[in-house]
C-alpha positions in Angstrom: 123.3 105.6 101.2 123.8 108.6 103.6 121.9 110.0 106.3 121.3 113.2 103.9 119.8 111.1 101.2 117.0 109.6 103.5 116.1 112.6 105.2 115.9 114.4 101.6 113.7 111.3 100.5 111.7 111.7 103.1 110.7 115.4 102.8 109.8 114.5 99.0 107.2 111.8 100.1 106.3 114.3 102.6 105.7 117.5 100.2 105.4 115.5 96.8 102.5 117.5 94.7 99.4 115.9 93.5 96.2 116.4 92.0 93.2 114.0 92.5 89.3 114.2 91.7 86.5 112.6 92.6 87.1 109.0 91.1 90.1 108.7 93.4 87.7 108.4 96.6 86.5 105.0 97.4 84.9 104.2 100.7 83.6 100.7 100.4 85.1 97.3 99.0 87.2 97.3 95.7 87.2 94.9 92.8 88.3 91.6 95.1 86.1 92.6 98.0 88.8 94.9 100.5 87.5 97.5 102.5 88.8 100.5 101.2 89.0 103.9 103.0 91.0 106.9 101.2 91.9 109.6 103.7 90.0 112.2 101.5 88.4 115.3 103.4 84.8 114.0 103.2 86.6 111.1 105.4 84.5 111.9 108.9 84.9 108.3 110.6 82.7 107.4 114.1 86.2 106.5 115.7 90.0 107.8 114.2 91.2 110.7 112.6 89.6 112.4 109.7 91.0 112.6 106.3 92.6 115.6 104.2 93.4 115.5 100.7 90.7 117.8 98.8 89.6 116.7 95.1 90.3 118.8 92.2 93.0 120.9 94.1 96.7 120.4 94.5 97.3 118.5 97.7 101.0 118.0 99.4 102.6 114.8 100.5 101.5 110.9 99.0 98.8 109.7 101.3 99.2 106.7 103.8 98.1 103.2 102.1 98.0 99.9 104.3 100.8 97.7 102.8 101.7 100.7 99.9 104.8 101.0 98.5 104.7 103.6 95.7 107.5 106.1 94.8 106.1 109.4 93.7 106.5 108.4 90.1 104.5 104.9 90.6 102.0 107.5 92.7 100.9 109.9 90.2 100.8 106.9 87.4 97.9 105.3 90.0 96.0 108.4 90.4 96.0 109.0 86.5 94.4 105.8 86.4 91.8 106.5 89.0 93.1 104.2 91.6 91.8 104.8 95.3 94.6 107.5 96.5 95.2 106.5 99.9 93.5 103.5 102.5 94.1 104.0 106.1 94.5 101.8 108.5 92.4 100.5 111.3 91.8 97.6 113.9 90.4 94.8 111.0 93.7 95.6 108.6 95.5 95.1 110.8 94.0 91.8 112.1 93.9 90.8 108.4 97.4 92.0 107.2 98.4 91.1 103.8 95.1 90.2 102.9 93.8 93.9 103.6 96.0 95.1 101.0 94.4 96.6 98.4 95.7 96.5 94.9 93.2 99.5 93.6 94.4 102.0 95.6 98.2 103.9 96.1 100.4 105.4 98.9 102.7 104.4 101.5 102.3 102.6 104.8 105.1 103.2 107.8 107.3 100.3 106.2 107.1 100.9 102.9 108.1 104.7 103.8 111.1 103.7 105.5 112.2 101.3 103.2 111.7 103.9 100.3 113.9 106.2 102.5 116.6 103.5 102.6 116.9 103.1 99.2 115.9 98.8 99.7 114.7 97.4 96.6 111.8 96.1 97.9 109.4 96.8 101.2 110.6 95.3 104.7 107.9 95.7 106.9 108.2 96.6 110.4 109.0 92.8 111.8 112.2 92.2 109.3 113.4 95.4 109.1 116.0 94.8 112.5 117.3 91.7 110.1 119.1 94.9 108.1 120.2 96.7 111.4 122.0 96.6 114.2 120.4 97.2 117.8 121.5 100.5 119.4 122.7 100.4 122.9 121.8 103.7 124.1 119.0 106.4 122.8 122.0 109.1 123.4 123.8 107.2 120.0 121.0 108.1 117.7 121.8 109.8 114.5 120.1 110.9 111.2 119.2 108.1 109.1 118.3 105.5 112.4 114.6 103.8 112.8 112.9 103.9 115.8 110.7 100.4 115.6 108.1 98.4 116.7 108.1 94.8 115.3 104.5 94.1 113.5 103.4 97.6 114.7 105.1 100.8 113.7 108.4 102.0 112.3 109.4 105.9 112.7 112.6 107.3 110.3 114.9 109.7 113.7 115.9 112.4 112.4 117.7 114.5 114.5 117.4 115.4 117.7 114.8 119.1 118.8 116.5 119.6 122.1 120.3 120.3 123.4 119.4 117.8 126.4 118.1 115.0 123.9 114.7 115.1 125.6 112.6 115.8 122.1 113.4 114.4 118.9 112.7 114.7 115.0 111.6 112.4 113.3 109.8 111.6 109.7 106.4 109.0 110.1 103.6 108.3 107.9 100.5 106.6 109.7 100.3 108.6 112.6 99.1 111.5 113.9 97.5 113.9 113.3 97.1 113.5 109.4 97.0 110.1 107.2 100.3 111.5 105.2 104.4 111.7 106.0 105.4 114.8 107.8 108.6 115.5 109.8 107.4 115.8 113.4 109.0 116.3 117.3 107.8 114.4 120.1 109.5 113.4 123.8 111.8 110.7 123.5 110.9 109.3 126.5 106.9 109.0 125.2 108.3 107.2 122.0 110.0 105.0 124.1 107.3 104.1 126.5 105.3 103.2 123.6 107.5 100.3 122.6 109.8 101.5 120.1 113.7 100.1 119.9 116.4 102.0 118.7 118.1 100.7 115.7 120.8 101.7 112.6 120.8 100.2 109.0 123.9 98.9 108.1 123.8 99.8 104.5 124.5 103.6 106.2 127.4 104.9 105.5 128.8 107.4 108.4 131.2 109.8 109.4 134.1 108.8 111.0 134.4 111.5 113.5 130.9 113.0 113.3 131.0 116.5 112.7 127.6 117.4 115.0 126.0 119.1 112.0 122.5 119.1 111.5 120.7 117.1 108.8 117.8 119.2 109.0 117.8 122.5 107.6 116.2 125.5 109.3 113.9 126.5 107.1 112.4 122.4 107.5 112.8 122.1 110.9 110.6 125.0 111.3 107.8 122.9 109.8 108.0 119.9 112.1 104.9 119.1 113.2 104.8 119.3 117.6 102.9 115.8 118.7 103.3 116.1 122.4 101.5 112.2 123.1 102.1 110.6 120.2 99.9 107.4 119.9 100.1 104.0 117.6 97.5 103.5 115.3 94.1 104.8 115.8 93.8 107.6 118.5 
C-alpha cells in the first residue's frame, strides 16, 4: 500500500460514473423501518445541504451512505437492483448509529471511504481506525496517504499540502461539505484542527526512505480541489 494507490482510489470514488432513475430515490423508511434520505436533486431539506445526483443522467462520484461500504463494483450492482443510491446523514443517525444503517440503499460514509482508500478488508470506522496508526507528533510531518480524525465523528484522507508555508491543505472527504459525495478539497489547517481532528499515519503504509518532496497530486487534479474556506462537521 503506497500513498499513490490511496490517493488514486480516492479520485475513483470521487469521479466513478453512474446512472440512476427514479426507483433509486427513497425519502421515507425502507423495508425494516430506517429513515432513508438519498442525496438526489429533488433533496431540498428544512435544515442541511441539498442533494445532487439527477435521475436518468450520468452522475460523477458514489454518493455518501451512513455506514456504506460499497466499492464501485458493489455500487453499480445496487443501483441495478434499484437500491436507494445514497442516505445522508443527520442528527438522529447519528444518535442511532448502527441501527440507522440501511441495508436498501448504497454508498460510502467517511470510514468506509477511508478504509476503501487503505486497501482494509473490512470498514473501521472513525473510533478504531487510530488502532491501525500511529499518532503524529507534529501537523508539519503529514504526508500523502495520512488521516486526519475525529474519533466517533469524522475521518478526512490528507493529501498533500495547497500551500509552501503548510497553512492550507488537500485532502479527499466524503460527508462534508458542500455536496453529499467524495471530492478532493483544500481548507486551512489550522480550521481542521480547531475542529477536533488528530493527525495520524497507517502503518500498513509503506514510505520512502528519504522522501523525494514530489507531489502525489497531479496538476491537472489539484486544479479541481474543491476551496472550503470553514469547513464544518456534519450538518452546516
Amino acid at each position: 500500500m503506497t500513498p499513490a494507490d490511496a490517493l488514486a482510489l480516492a479520485e475513483l470514488y470521487s469521479r466513478h460514473p453512474w446512472q440512476p432513475f427514479a426507483r433509486n430515490i427513497l425519502h421515507g423508511a425502507d423495508a425494516a423501518g430506517v429513515k432513508v434520505d438519498t442525496p438526489d436533486a429533488g433533496y431540498h431539506p428544512e435544515h442541511g445541504r441539498n442533494g445532487w445526483w439527477i435521475p436518468g443522467e450520468v452522475n460523477e462520484g458514489i454518493p455518501y451512505k451512513w455506514g456504506g461500504f460499497d466499492d464501485p463494483a458493489t455500487f453499480d450492482r445496487a443501483i441495478a437492483e434499484g437500491r436507494a443510491a445514497g442516505d445522508v446523514s443527520s442528527p438522529a443517525k447519528r444518535a442511532a448509529d448502527n441501527r440507522a444503517v440501511s441495508v436498501q440503499a448504497a454508498g460510502v460514509d467517511c470510514s468506509g471511504f477511508v478504509s476503501r482508500c487503505l486497501k482494509l478488508p473490512e470498514v473501521h470506522d472513525s473510533s478504531q481506525l487510530p488502532a491501525l496508526c500511529d499518532p503524529l507528533a507534529r501537523t508539519d510531518d503529514l504526508r500523502p496517504g495520512d488521516l486526519l480524525n475525529i474519533p466517533h465523528r469524522h475521518v478526512i484522507l490528507f493529501a498533500g499540502w495547497a500551500r509552501p508555508d503548510h497553512s492550507w491543505i488537500y485532502y479527499y472527504e466524503t460527508g462534508g461539505i458542500p455536496e453529499w459525495k467524495p471530492a478532493l478539497k483544500q481548507s486551512p489547517l489550522q480550521t481542521i484542527l480547531s475542529l477536533g481532528f488528530q493527525p495520524l499515519r497507517y502503518r500498513g503504509m509503506a514510505r520512502e526512505e528519504v522522501p523525494s518532496g514530489k507531489q502525489v497530486l497531479t496538476r491537472a487534479v489539484r486544479q479541481r480541489a474543491v476551496n472550503v474556506a470553514q469547513p464544518v462537521i456534519g450538518e452546516p
